[in-house]
Backbone as JSON, one array per atom type, in Angstrom:
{
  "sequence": "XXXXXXXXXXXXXXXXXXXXXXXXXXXXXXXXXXXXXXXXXXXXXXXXXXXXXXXXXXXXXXXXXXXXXXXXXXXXXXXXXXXXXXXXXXXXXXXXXXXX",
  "N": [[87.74, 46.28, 53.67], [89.09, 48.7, 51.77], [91.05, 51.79, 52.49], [90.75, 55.48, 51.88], [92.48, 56.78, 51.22], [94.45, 54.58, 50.21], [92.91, 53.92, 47.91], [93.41, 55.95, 46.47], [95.77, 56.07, 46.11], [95.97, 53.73, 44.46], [94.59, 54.43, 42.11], [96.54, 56.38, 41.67], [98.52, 55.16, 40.79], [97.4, 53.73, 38.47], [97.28, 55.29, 36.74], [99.65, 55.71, 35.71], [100.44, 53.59, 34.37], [100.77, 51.91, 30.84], [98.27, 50.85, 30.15], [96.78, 53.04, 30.8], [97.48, 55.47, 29.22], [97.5, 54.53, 26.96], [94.78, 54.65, 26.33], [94.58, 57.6, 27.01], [95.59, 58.15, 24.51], [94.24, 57.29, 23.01], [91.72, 58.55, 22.91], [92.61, 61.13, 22.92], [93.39, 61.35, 19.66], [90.82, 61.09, 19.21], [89.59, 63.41, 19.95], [90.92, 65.34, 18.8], [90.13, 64.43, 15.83], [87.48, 65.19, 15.9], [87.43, 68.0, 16.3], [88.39, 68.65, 14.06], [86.6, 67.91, 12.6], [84.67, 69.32, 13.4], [85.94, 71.65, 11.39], [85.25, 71.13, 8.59], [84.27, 71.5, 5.68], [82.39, 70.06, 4.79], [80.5, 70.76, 7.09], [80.51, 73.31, 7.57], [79.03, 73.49, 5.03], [76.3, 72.76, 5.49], [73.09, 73.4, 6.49], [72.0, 76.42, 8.48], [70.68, 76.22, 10.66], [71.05, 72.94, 11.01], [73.96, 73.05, 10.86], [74.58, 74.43, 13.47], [73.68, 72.89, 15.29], [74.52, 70.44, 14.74], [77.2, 71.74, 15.45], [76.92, 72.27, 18.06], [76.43, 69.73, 19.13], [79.28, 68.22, 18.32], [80.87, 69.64, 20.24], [79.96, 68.96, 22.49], [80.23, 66.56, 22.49], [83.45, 66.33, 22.43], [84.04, 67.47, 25.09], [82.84, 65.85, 26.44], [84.69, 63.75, 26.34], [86.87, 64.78, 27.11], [86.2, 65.15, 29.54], [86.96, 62.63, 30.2], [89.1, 61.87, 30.15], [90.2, 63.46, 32.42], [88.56, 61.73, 34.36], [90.28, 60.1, 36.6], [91.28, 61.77, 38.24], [89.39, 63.35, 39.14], [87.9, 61.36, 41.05], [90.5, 60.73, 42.83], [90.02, 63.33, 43.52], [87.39, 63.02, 44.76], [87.98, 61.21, 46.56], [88.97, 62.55, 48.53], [89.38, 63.42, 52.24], [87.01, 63.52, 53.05], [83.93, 62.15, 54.28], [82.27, 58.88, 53.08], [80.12, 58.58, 52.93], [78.82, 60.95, 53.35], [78.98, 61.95, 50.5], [78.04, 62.26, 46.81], [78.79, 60.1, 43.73], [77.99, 61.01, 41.2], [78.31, 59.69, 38.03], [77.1, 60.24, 35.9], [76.05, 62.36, 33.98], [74.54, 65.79, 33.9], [73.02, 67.69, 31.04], [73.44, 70.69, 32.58], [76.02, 70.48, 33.53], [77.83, 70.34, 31.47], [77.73, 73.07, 30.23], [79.42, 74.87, 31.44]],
  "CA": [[87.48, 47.35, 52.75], [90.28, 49.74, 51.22], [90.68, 52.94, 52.88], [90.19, 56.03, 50.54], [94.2, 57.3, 50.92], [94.79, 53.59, 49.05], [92.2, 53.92, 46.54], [93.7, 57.05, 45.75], [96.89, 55.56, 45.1], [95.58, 52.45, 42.9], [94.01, 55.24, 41.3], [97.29, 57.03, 40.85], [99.52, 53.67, 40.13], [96.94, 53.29, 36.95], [97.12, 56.0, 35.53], [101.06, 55.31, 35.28], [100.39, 52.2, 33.56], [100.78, 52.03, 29.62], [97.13, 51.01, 29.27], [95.99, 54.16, 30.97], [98.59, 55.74, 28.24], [97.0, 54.14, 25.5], [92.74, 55.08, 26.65], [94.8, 58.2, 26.67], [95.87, 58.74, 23.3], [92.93, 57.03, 21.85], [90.96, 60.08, 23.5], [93.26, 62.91, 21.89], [92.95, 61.12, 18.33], [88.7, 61.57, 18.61], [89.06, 64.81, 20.16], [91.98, 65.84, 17.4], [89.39, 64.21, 14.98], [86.29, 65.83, 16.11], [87.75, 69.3, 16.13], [88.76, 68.14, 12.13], [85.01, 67.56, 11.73], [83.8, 70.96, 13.33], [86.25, 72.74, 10.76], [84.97, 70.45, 7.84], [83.55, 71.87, 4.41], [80.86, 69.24, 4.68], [80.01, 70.94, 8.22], [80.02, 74.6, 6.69], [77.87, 73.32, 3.85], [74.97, 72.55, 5.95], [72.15, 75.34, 6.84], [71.94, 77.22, 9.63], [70.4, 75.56, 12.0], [71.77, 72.16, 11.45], [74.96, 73.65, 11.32], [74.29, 74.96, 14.87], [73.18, 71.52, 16.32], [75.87, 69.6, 14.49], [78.31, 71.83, 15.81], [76.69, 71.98, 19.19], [77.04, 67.61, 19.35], [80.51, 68.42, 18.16], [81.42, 70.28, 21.55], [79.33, 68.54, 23.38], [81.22, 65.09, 22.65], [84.55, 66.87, 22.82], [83.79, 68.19, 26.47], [82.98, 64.48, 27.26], [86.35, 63.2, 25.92], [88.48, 65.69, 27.46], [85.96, 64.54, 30.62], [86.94, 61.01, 30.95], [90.27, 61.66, 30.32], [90.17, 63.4, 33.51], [87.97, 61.16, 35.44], [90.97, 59.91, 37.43], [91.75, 63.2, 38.78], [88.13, 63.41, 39.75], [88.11, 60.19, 41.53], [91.08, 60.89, 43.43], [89.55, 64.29, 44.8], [85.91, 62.62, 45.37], [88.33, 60.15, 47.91], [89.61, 62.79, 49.82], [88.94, 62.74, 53.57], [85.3, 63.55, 53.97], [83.28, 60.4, 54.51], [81.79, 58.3, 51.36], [78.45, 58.21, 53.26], [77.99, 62.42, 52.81], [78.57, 62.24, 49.27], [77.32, 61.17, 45.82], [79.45, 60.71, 42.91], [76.99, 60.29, 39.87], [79.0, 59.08, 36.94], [75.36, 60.63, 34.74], [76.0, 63.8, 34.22], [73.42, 66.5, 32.86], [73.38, 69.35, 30.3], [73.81, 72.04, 33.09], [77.07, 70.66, 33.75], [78.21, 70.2, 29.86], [77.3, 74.25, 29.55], [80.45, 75.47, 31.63]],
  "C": [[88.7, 48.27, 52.67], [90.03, 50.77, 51.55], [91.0, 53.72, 51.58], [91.66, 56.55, 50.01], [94.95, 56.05, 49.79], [94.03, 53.59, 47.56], [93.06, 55.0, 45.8], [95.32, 56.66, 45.16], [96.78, 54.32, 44.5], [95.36, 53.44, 42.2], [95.34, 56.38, 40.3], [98.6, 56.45, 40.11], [98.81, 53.9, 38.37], [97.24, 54.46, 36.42], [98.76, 56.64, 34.98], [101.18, 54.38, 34.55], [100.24, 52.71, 31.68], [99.2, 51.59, 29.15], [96.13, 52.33, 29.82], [96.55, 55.15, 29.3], [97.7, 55.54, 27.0], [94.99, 54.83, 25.48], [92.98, 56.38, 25.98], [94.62, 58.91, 25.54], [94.68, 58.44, 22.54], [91.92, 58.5, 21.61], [91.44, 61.29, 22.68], [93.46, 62.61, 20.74], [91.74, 61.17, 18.32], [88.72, 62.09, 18.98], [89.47, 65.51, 19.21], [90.85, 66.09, 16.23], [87.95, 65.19, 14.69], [86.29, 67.49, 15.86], [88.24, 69.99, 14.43], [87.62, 68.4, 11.55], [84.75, 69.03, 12.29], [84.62, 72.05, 12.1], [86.27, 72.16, 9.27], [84.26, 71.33, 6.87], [82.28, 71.39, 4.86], [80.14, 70.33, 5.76], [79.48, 72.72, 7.58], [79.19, 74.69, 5.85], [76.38, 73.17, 4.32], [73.85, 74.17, 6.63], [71.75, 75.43, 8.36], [71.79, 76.46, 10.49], [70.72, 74.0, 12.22], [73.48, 71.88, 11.57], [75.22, 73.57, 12.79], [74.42, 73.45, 15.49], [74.03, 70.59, 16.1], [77.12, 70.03, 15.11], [78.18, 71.71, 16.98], [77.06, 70.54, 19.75], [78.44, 67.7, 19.56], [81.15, 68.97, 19.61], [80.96, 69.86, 22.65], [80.36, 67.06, 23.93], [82.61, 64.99, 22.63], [84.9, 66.94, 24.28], [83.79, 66.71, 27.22], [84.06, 63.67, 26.97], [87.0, 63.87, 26.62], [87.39, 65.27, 29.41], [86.59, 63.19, 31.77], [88.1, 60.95, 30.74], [90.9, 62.45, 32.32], [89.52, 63.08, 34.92], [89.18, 60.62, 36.87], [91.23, 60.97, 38.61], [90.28, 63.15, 39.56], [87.87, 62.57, 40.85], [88.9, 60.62, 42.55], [90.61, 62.17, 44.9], [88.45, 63.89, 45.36], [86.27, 61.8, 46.67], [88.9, 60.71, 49.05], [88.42, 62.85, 51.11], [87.61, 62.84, 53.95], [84.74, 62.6, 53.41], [82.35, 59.98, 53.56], [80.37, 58.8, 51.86], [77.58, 59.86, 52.73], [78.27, 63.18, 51.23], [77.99, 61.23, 48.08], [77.98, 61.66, 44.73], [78.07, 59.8, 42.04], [77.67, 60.59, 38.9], [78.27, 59.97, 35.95], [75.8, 61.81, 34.78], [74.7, 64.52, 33.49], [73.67, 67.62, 31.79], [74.0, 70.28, 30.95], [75.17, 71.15, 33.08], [78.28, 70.8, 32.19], [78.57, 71.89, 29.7], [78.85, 74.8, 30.44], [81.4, 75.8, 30.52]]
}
C-alpha cells in the first residue's frame, strides 16, 4: 500500500501534467460561460422567482466547478499525517456546504 507523503506527490505530479491542464481550462470555459448566462437578457427576462432559482442553479454549479478544480488541493491536505482510519472524505457534498 502507498504511504500518504507518496500519494500526495502522484497527486502533485498530476496536476503538472497537460491533461490536468486541459480538465483545467475546460472548467474556466463553463464557469466563464455560466457567469455569461447569469448576466443574460434571457435570464433578466424571466419573473421573479424563477429568476431567483435560475440564478441560484447558476451559483450553485459555478461553486461546484471552481470545486473540482480544486479537488487536488483537497486531496493532498485530506493525506496529511493523521491516520486514514480517523477520517472520512465524502466526495457527496450537501447544500450546507454549497452556502459558504
Amino acid at each position: 500500500m502507498i504511504d500518504n507523503k507518496s500519494k500526495q506527490e502522484v497527486i502533485r505530479q498530476a496536476m503538472l501534467t497537460e491533461f490536468w491542464q486541459i480538465i483545467c481550462e475546460a472548467l474556466d470555459d463553463s464557469i466563464e460561460q455560466l457567469r455569461k448566462d447569469q448576466t443574460s437578457q434571457d435570464l433578466k427576462d424571466l419573473p421573479a422567482a424563477e429568476y431567483k432559482l435560475t440564478n441560484e442553479l447558476l451559483l450553485f454549479r459555478i461553486k461546484y466547478l471552481q470545486d473540482l478544480k480544486e479537488l487536488p488541493d483537497q486531496l493532498i491536505l485530506f493525506l496529511n499525517d493523521v491516520p486514514n482510519d480517523s477520517k472520512v472524505f465524502d466526495p457527496y457534498r450537501t447544500s450546507k456546504d454549497f452556502t459558504n
